[in-house]
C-alpha positions as CSV (number, residue, x, y, z in Angstrom):
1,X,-3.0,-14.1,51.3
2,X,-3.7,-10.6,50.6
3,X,-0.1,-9.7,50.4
4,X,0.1,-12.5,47.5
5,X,-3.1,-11.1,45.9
6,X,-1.8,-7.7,46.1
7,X,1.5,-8.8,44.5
8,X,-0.4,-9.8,41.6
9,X,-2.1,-6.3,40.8
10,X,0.8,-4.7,38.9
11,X,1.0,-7.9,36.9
12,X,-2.2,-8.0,35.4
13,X,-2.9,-4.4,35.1
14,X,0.6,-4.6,33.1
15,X,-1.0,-7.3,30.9
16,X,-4.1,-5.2,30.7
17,X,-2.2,-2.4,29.7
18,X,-0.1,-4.7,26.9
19,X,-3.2,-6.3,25.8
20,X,-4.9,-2.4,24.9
21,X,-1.6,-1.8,23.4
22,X,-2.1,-4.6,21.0
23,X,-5.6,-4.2,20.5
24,X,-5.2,-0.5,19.5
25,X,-2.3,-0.8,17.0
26,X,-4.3,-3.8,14.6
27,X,-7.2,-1.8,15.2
28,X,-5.7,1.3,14.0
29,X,-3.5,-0.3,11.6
30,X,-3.4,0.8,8.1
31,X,-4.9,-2.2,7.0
32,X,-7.6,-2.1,9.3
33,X,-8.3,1.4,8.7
34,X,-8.6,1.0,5.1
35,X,-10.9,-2.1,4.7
36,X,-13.3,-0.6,7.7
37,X,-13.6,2.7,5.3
38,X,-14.0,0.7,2.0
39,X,-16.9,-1.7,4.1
40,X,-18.9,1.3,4.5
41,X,-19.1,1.9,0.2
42,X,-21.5,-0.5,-1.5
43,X,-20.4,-1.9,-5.1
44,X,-22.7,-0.4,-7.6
45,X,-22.9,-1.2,-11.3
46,X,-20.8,1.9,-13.6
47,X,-24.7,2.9,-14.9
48,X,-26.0,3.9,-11.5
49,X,-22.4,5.8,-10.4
50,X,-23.3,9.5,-9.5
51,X,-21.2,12.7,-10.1
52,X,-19.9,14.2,-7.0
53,X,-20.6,10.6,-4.9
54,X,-18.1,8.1,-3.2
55,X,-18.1,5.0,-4.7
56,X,-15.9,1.6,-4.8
57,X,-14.9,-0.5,-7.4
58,X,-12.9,-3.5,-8.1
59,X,-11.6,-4.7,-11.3
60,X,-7.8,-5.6,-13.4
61,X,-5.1,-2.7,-13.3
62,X,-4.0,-1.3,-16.5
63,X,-1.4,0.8,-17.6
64,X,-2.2,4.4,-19.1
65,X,1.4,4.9,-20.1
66,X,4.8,2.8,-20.3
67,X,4.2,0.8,-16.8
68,X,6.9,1.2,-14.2
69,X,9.5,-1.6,-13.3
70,X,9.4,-2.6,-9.2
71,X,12.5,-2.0,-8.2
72,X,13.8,-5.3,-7.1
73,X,11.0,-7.6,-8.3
74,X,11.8,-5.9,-11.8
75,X,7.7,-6.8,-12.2
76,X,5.6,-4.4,-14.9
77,X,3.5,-2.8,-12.6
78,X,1.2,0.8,-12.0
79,X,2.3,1.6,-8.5
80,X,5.4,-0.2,-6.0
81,X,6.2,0.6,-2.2
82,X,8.9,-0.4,-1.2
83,X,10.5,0.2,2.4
84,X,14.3,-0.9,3.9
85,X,15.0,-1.1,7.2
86,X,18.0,-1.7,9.4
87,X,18.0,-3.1,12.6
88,X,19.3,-0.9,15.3
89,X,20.3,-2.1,18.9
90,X,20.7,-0.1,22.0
91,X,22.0,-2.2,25.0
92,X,19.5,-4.7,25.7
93,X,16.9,-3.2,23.3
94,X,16.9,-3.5,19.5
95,X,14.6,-1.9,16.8
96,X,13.7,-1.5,13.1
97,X,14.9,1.8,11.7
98,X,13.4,2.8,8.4
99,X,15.9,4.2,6.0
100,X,13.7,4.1,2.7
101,X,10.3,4.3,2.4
102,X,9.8,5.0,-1.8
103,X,6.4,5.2,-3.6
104,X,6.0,5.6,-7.3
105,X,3.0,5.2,-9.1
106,X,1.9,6.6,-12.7
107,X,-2.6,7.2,-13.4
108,X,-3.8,4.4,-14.7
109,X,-7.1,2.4,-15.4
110,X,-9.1,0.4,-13.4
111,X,-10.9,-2.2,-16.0
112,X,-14.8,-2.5,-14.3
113,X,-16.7,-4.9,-15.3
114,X,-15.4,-4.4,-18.6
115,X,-15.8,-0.6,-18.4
116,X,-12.5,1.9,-18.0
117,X,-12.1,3.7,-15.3
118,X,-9.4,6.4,-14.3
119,X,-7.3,6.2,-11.6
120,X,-5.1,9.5,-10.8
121,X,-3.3,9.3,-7.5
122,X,-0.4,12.3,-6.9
123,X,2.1,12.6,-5.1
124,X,1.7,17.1,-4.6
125,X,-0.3,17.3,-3.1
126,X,-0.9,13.9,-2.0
127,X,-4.3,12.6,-2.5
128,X,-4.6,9.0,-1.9
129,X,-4.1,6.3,1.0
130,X,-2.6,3.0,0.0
131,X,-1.8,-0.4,1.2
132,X,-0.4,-3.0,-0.8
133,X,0.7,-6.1,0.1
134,X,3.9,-6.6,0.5
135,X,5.3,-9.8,-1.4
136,X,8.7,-9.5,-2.4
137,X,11.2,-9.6,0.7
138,X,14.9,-9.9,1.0
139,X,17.1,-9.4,4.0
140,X,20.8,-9.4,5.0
141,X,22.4,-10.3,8.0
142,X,25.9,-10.4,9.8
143,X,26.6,-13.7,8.0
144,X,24.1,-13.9,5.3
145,X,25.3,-11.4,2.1
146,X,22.9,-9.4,0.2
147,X,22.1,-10.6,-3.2
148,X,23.6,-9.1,-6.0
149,X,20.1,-7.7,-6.9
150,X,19.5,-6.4,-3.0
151,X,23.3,-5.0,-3.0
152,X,22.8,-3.0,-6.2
153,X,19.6,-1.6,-5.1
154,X,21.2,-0.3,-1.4
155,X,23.3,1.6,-3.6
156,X,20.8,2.9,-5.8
157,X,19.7,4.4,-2.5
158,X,23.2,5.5,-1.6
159,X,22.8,2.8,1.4
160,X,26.0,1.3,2.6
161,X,25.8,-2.6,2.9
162,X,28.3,-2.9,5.5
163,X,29.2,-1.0,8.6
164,X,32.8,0.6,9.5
165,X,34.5,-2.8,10.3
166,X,33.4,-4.8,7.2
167,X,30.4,-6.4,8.2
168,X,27.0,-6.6,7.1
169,X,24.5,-4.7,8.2
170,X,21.0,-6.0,9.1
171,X,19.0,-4.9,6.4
172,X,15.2,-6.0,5.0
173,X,13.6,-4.3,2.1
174,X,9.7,-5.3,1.4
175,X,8.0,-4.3,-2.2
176,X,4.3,-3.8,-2.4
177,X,3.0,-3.7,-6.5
178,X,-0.1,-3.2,-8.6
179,X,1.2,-5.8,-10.9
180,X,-0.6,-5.0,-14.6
181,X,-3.6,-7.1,-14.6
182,X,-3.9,-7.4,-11.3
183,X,-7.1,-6.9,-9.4
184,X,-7.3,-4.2,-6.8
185,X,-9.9,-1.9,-5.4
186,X,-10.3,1.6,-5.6
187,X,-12.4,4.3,-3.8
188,X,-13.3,7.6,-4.7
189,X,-15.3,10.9,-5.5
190,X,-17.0,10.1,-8.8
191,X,-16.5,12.5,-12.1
192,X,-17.2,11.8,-15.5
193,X,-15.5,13.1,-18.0
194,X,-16.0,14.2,-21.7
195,X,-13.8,14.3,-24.3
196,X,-14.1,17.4,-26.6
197,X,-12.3,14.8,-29.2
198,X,-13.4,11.1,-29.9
199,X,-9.9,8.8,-28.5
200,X,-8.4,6.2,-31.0
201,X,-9.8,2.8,-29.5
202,X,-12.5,4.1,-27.1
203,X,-15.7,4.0,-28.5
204,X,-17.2,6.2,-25.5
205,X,-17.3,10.5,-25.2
206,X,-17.2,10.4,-21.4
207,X,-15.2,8.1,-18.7
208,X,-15.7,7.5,-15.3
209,X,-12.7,9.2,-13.4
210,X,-12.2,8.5,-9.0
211,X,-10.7,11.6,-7.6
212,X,-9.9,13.0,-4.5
213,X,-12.0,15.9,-2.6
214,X,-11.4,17.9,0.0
215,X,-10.6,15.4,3.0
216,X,-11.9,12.4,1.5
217,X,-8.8,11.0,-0.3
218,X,-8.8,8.1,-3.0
219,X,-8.5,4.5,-1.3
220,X,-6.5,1.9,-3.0
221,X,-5.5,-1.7,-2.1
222,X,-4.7,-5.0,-3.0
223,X,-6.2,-6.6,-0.5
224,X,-8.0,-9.8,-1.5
225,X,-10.7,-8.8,1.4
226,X,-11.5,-5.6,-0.2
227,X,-12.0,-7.4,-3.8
228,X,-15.6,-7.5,-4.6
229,X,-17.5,-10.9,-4.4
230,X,-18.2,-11.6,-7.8
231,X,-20.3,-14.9,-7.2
């Protein structure tokens, strides 16, 4: 008996140890780490935002210049990630290889409860964290061609399709977009601005502007969790 009880010791502390494993990487996921940070920011109406304080706010996307197109989704939109990967195998073991991971976005406004707000993420030096749900997906396989859209997108990225005997590589690409229009929340340092000079169709002199400050970068998702409750 205590032999067999023994014998069971590396088993469970190896389950123990897969289990922490788990835990730790939802925990520390992306996802997880942005909605804990956004939780901690109360909603507040644009009248009662601050200079100089962190504040949240969710409203409809809106393009401040010609939007971009997503790459494969071909969707009018203020940001996209996208991401490709190929599956890599090594004897009994296999893994997802990124090759791509591509992230374009242009300022934009964030329409507040009917108020505009700016928006300027940048890419040098980069001052924002992102997640965006990804919901455009397309994949290739040894017997499954890529589309013609997914084919001329690989070589957009100068990413050969096939490997050296003529079959297809296992490829998956996944787009993330701020479509125009769509809600999303965004955290950040609060500034108003003034215009020395009254703009064509805005009937204000100042706008709210979320920035980035020293460590605290801007936050922006899609989630539908981080969207504020409106009822």
């Amino acid at each position: 008996m205590i032999a067999l009880a023994s014998s069971f010791v590396p088993a469970i502390i190896a389950l123990v140890i897969i289990a922490g494993i788990g835990l730790g990487s939802y925990y520390f996921s992306s996802k997880r780490v942005i909605l804990r940070a956004l939780a901690k920011i109360p909603h507040k109406t644009l009248g009662s935002i601050r200079s100089n304080e962190l504040v949240k706010i969710s409203g409809k996307a809106l393009h401040a210049n010609a939007p971009l197109k997503a790459p494969l989704s071909k969707r009018d939109c203020v940001f996209y990630s996208i991401t490709i990967e190929q599956k890599k195998s090594s004897g009994k073991h296999s893994h997802w290889k990124t090759l791509i991971h591509d992230e374009q976005f242009h300022e934009f406004f964030v329409d507040y409860r009917g108020e505009m707000v700016m928006i300027k993420p940048s890419h040098t030096p980069k001052n924002n964290v992102t997640y965006l749900v990804p919901d455009k997906n397309t994949a290739s396989r040894m017997f499954n061609n890529p589309t013609p859209e997914f084919e001329a997108l690989l070589k957009r990225y100068h990413i050969e399709c096939t490997n050296f005997f003529g079959f297809n590589k296992q490829l998956r690409y996944s787009e993330g977009i701020i479509e125009v229009g769509e809600r999303i929340t965004v955290s950040g340092i609060a500034k108003w601005k003034s215009f020395t000079e009254p703009i064509e169709g805005f009937p204000y002199s100042k706008i709210l502007s979320l920035e980035s400050e020293g460590k605290q970068k801007l936050i922006i998702t899609d989630l539908p969790e981080a969207l504020e409750n409106r009822s």
